[in-house]
N, CA, C and O atoms as a MOPAC input file, in Angstrom:
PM7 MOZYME 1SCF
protein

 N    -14.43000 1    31.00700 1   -11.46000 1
 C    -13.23600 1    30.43700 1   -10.86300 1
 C    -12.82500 1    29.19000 1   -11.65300 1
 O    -13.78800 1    28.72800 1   -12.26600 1
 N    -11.67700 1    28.49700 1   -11.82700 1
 C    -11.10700 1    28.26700 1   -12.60500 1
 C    -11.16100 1    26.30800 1   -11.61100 1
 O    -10.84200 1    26.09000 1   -10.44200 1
 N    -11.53100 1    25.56000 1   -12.37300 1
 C    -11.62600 1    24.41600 1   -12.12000 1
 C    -10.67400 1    23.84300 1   -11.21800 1
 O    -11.06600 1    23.09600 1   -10.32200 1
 N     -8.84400 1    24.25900 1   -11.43800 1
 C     -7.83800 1    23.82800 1   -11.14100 1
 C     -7.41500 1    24.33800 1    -9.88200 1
 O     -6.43000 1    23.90700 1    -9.28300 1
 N     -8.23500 1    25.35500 1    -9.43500 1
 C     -7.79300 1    26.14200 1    -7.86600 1
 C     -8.63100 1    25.52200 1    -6.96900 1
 O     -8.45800 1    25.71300 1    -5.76500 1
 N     -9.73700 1    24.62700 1    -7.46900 1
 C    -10.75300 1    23.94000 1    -6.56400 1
 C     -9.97700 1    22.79400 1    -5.25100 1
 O    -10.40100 1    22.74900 1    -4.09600 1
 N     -9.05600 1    22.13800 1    -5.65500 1
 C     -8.34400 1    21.71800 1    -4.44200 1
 C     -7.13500 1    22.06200 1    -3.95000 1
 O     -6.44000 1    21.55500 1    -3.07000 1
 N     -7.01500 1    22.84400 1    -4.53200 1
 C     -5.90200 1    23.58800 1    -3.49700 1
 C     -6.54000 1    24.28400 1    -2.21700 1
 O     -6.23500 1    24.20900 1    -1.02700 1
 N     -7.88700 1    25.23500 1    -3.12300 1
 C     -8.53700 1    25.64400 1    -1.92400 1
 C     -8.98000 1    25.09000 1    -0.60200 1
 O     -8.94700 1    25.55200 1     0.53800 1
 N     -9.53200 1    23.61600 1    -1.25800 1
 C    -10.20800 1    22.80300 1    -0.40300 1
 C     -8.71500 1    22.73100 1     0.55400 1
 O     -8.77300 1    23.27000 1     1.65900 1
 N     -7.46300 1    22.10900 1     0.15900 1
 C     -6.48600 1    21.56000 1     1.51900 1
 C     -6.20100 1    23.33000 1     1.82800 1
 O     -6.48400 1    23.64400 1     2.98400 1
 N     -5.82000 1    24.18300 1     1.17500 1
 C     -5.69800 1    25.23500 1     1.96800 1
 C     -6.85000 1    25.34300 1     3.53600 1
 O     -6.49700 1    25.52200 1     4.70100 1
 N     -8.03000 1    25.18800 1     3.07200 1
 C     -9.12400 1    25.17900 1     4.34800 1
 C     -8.74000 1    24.06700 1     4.90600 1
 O     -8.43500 1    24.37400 1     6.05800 1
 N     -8.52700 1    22.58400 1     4.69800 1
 C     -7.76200 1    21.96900 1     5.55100 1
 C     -7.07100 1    22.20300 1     6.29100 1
 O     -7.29600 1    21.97100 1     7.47800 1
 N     -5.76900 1    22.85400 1     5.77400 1
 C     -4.73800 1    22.95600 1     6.82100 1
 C     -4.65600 1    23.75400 1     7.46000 1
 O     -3.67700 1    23.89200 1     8.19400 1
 N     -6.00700 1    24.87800 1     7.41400 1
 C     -5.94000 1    25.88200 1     8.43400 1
 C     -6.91500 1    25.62900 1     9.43300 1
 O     -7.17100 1    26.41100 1    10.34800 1
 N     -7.37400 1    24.69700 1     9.27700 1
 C     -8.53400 1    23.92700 1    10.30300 1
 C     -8.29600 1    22.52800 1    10.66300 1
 O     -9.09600 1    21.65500 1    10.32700 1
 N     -7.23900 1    22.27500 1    11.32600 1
 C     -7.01700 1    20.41400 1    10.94600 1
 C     -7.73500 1    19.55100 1    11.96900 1
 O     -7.55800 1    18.33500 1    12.04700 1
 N     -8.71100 1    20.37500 1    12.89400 1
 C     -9.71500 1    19.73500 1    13.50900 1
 C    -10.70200 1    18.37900 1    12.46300 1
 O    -11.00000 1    17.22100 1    12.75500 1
 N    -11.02400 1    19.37100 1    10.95800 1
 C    -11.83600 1    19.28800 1    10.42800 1
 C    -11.66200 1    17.78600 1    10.23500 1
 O    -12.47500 1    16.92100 1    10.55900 1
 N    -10.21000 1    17.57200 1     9.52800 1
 C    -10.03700 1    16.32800 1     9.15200 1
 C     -9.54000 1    15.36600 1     9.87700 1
 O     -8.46300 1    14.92600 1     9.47500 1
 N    -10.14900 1    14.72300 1    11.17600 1
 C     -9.59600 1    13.55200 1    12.05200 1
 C    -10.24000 1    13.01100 1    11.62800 1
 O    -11.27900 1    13.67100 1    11.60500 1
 N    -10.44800 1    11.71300 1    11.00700 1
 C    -11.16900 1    10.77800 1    10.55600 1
 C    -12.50100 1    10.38900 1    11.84600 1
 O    -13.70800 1    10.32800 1    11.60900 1
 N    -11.81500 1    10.16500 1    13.22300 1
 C    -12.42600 1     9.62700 1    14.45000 1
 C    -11.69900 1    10.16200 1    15.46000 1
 O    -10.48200 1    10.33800 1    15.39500 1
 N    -12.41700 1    10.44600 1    16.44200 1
 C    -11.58800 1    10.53200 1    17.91900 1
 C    -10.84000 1     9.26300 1    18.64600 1
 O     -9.97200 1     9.16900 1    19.51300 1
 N    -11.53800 1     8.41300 1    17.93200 1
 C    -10.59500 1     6.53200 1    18.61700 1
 C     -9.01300 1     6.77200 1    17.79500 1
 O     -8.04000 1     6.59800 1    18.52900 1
 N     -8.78600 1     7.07200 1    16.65500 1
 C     -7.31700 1     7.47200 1    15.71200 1
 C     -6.56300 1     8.63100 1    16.51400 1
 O     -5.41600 1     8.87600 1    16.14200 1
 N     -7.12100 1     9.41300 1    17.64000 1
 C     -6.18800 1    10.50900 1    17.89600 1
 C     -6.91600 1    10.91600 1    20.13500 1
 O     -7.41500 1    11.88000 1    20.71500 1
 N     -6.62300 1     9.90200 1    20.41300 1
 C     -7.39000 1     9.41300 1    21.66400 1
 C     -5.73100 1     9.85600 1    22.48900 1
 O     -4.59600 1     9.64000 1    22.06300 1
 N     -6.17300 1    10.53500 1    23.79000 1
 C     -4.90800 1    11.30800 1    24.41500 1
 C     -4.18300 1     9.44000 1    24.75300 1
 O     -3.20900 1     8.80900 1    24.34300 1
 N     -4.97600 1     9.25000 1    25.41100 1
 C     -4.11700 1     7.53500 1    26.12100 1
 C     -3.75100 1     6.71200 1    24.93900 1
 O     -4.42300 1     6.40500 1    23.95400 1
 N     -2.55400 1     6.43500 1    25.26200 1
 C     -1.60300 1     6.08600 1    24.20300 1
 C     -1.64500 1     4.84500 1    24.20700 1
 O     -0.86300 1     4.25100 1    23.46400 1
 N     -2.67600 1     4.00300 1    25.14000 1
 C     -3.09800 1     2.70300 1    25.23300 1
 C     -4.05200 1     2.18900 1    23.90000 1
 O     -3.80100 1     1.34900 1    23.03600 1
 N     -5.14600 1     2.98100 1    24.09300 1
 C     -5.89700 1     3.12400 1    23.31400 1
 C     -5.50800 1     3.09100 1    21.37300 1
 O     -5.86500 1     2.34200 1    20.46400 1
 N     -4.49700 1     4.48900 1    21.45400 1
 C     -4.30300 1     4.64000 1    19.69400 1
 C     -2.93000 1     3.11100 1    19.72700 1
 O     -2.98900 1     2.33000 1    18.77700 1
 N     -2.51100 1     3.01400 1    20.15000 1
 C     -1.89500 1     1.84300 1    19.93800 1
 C     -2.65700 1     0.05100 1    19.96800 1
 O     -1.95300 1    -0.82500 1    19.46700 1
 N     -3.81300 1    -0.29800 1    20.45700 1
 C     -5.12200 1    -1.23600 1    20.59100 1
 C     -5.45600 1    -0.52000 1    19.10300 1
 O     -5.40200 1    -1.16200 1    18.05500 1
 N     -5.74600 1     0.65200 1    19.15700 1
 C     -6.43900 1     1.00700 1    17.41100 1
 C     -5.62700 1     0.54400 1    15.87600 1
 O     -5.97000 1     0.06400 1    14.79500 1
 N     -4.46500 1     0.97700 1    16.48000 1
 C     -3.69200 1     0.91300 1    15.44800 1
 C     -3.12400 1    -0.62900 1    15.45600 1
 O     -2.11700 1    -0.53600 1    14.75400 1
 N     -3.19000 1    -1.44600 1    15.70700 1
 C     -2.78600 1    -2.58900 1    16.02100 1
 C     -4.00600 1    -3.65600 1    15.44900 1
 O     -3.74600 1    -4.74200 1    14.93200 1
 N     -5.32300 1    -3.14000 1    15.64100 1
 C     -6.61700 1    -3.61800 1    15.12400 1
 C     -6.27900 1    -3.61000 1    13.56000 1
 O     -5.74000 1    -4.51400 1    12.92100 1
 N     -6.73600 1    -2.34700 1    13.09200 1
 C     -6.38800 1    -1.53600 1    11.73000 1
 C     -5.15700 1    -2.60300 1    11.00800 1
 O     -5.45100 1    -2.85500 1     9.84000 1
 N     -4.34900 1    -3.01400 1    11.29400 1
 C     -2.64600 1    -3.42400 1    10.91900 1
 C     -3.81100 1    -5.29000 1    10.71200 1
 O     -4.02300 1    -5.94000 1     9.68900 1
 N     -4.16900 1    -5.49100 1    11.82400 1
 C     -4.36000 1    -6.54300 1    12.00500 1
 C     -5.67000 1    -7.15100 1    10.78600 1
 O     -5.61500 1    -8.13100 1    10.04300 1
 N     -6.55700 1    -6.33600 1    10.93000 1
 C     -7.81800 1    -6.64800 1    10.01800 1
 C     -7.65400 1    -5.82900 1     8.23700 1
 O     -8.59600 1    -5.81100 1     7.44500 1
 N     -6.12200 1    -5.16400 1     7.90600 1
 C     -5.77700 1    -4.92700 1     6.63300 1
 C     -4.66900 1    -6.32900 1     6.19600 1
 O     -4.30900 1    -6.87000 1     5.15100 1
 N     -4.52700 1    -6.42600 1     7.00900 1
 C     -3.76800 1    -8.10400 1     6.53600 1
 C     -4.15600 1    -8.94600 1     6.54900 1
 O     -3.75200 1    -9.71800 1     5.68000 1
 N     -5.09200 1    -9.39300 1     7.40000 1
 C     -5.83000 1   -10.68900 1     7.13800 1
 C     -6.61300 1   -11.09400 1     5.75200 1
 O     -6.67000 1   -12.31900 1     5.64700 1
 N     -7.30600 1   -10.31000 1     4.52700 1
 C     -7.58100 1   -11.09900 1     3.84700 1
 C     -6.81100 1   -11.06000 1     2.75400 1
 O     -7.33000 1   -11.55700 1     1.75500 1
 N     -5.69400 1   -10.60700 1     2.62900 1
 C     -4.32100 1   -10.55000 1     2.26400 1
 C     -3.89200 1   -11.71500 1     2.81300 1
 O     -3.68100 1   -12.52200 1     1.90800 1
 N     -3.66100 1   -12.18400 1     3.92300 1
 C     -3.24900 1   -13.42600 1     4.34600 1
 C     -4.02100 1   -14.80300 1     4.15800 1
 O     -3.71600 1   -15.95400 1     4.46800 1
 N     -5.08000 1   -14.28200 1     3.56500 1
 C     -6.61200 1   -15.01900 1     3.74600 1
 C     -5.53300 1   -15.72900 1     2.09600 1
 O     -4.90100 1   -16.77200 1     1.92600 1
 N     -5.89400 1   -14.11200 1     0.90400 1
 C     -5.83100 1   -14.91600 1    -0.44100 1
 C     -4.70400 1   -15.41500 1    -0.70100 1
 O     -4.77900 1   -16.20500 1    -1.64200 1
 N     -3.49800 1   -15.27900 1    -0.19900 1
 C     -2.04500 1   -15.46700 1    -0.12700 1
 C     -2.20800 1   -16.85500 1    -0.10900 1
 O     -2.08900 1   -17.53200 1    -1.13100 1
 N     -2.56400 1   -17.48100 1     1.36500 1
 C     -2.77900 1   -18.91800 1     1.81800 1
 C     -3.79900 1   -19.83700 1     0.60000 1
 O     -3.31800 1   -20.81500 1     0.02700 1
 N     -5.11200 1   -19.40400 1     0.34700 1
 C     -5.37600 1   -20.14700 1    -0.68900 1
 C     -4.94500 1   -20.10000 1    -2.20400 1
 O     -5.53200 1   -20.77100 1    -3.05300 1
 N     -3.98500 1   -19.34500 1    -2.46700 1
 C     -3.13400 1   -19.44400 1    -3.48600 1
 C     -1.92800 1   -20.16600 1    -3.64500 1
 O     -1.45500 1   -20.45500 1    -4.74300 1
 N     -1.38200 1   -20.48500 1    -2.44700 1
 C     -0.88700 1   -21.36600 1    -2.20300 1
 C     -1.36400 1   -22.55600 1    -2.11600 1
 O     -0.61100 1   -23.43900 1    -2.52900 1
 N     -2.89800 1   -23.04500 1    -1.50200 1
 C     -3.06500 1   -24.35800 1    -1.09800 1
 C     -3.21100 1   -24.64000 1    -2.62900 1
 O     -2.30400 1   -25.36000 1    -3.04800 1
 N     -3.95900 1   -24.32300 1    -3.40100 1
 C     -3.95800 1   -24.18400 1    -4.84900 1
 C     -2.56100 1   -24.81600 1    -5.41700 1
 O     -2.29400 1   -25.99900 1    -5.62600 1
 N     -1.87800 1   -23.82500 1    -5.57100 1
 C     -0.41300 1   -24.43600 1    -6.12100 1
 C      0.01000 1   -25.69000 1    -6.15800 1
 O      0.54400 1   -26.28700 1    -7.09300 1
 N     -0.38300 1   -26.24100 1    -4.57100 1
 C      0.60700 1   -26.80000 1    -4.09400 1
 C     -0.20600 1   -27.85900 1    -4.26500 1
 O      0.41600 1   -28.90200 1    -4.46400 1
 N     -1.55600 1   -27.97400 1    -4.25700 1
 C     -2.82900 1   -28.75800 1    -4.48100 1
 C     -2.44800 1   -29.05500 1    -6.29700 1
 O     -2.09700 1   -30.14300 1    -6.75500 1
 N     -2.57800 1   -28.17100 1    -6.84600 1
 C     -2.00100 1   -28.60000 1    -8.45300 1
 C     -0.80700 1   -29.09200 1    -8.85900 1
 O     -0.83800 1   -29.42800 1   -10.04300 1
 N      0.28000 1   -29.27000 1    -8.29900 1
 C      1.39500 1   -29.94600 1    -8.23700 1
 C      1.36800 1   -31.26100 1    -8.03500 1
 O      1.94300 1   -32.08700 1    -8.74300 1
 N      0.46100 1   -31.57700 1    -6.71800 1
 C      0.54600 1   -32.72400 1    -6.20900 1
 C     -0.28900 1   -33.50800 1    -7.36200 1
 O      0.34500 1   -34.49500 1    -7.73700 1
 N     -1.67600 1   -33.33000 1    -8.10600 1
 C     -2.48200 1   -33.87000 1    -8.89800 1
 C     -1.54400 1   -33.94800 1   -10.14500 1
 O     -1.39400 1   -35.06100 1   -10.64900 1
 N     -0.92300 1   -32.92100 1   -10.67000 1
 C      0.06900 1   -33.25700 1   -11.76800 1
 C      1.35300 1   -34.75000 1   -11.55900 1
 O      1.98400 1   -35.57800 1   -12.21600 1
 N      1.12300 1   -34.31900 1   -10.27600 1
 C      2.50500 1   -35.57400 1    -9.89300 1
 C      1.54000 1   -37.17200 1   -10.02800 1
 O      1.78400 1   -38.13900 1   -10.74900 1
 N      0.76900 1   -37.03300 1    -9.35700 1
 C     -0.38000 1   -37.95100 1    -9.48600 1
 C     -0.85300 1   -38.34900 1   -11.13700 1
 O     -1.39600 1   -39.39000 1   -11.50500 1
 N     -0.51700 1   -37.34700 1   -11.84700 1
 C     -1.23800 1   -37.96700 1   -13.34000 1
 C      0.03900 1   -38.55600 1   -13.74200 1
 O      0.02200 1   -39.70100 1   -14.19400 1
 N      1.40100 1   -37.77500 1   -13.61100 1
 C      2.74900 1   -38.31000 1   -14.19800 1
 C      3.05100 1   -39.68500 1   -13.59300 1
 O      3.64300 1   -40.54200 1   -14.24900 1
 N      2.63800 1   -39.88800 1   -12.33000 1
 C      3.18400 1   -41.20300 1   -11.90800 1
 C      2.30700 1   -42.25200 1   -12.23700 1
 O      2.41900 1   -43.27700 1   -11.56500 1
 N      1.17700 1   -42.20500 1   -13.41900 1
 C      0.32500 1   -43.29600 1   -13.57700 1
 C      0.94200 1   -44.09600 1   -14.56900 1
 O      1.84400 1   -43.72500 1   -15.32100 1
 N      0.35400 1   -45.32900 1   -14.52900 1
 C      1.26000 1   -45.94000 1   -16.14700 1
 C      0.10800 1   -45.60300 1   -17.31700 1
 O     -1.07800 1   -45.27400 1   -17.29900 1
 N      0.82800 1   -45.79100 1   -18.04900 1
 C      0.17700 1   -45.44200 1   -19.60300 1
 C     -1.00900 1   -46.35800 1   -19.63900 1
 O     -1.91200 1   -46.03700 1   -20.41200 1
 N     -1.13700 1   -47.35100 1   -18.99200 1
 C     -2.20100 1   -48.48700 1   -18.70900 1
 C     -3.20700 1   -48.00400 1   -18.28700 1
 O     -4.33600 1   -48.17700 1   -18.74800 1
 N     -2.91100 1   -47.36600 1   -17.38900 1
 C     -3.90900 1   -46.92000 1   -16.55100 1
 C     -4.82000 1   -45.46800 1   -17.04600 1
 O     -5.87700 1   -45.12500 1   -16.51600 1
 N     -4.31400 1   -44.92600 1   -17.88200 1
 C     -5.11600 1   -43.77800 1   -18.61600 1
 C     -5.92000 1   -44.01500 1   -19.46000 1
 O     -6.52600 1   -43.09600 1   -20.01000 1

């Protein structure tokens, strides 16, 4: 068999079984309380260290600006 039919086959058996592939029963939970608490987690803990490196790339910046302003405003005396 020919290397290149190997995943087709595989999602063909996928999609004729789509039990197979639920990741978890908490992702596909009948109470709509629940997949919405899930999905809201998920949203919440894929952004945070995204928000994490965002913020110290900024304090950075804004931290190197201020020290540049700090060297420009010295007198020549003082270096």
């Amino acid at each position: 068999m020919n290397r290149a039919w190997i995943p087709v086959l595989v999602l063909a058996v996928l999609a004729v079984f789509p039990d197979v592939v639920h990741a978890c029963p908490v992702c596909f939970d009948a109470r709509d309380e629940n997949r919405q608490a899930f999905l809201a987690t998920t949203a919440f803990l894929s952004l945070l260290p995204l928000g994490m490196v965002a913020g110290a790339g900024l304090w950075l910046r804004n931290r190197t600006k201020e020290i540049d302003a700090e060297i420009d405003s010295e007198t020549p005396s003082d270096r």
